[in-house]
N, C-alpha and C positions, 0 to 999 in steps of 0.2 A: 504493500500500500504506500509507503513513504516513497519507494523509488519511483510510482507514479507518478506521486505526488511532485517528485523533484524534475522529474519528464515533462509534464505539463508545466511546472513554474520557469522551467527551463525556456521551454518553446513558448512561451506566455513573454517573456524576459526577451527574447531574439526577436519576437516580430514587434517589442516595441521599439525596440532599438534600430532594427532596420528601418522602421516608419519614419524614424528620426532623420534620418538620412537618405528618407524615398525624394524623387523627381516630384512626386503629387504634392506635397506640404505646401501648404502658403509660405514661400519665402520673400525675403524682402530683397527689394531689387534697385539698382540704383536710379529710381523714380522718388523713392523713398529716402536714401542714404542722404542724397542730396540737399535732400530740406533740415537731416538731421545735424543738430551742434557736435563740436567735438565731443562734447562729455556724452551726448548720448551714446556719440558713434563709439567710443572707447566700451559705455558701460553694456552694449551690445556684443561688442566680443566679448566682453567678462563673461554676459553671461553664453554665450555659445560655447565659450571654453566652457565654462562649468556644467552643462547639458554634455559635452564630449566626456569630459569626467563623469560624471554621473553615469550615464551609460557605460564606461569602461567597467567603470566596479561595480555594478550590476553583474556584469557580463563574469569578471571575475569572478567575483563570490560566488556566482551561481556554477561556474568552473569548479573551482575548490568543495562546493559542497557535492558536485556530484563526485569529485576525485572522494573524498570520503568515505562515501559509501557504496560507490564502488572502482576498486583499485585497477581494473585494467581499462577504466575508463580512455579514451580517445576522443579528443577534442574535433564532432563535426567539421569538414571543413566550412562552410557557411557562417559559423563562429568565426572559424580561423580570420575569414574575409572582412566578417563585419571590424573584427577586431583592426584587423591592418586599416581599414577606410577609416574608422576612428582615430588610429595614430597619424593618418597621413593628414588629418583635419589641423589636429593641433599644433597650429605653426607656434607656438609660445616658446617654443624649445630653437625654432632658428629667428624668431621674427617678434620684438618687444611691439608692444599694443600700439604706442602711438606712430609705429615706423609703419604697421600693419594700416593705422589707418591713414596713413599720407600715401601707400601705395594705390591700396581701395579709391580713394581719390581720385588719381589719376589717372588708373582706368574709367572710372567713370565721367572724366572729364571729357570723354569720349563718347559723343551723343549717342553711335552706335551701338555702346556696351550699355546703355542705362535699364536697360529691359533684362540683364543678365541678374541673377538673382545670387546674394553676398556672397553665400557658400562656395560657385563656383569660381567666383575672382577668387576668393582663398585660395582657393586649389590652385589656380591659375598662378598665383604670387609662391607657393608653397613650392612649386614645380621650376618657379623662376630660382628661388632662394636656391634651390637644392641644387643649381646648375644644370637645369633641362630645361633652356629658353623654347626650345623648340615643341616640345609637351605642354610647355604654359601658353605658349599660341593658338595651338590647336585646340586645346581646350574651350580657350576664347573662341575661337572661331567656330567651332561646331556648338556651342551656347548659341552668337547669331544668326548659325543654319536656323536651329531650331527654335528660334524665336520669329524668322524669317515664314517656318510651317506652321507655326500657330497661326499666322495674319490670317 
């Protein structure tokens, strides 16, 4: 009954996390960023970072309590993934908040990009940082495709 239990809280725990991170989410797009002050814009990646966290150790705990009980436990790969898209999120570790949002900025200083929604400039700037300008383009770029199929 427990390790039921732990199945279902487990799989309960992963689709909310991925929802976190789904394309469907209302996210906020630079239509929006634009109007916002510095202080907002900072205290929005506060809290995006801290939704990234929250979800990490969710995900873990809910790892470690299945390792517990039981020991030849194997971490799904879908786990595995969510987990990695989570770490690839939190630029905190290459990219301080207020640098984070002078870059945000600037891509949206780009009437083109203003439709792109924040998370994927992260990605986009996350990709630059790490030295793969060329990933961080594309990404921009297939954001405008598909902002291009919505019209």
């Amino acid at each position: 009954m427990a390790k039921k239990l732990y199945r279902i809280t487990f799989i309960f725990i992963f689709l909310f996390t991925s929802g976190l991170l789904a394309r469907e989410t209302v996210s906020i797009t630079g239509k929006e960023w634009i109007n916002f002050s510095d202080t907002v814009k900072t205290l929005y990646l506060k809290g995006f970072l801290k939704g990234l966290k929250l979800s990490r150790t969710i995900l873990e705990k809910s790892i470690n309590d299945e390792r517990k009980i039981n020991f030849d436990f194997i971490m799904p790969t879908y786990i595995f993934v969510t987990l990695k898209k989570i770490e690839k999120y939190e630029f905190n570790r290459i990219c301080p908040l207020d640098e984070m949002v002078k870059r945000i900025d600037l891509i949206y200083a780009e009437e083109l990009n203003l439709g792109i929604p924040v998370d994927i400039v992260i990605l986009s700037i996350v990709e630059r940082k790490l030295g793969n300008p060329e990933k961080a383009d594309r990404i921009l770029i297939e954001a405008r495709k598909s902002l291009i199929k919505e019209e």
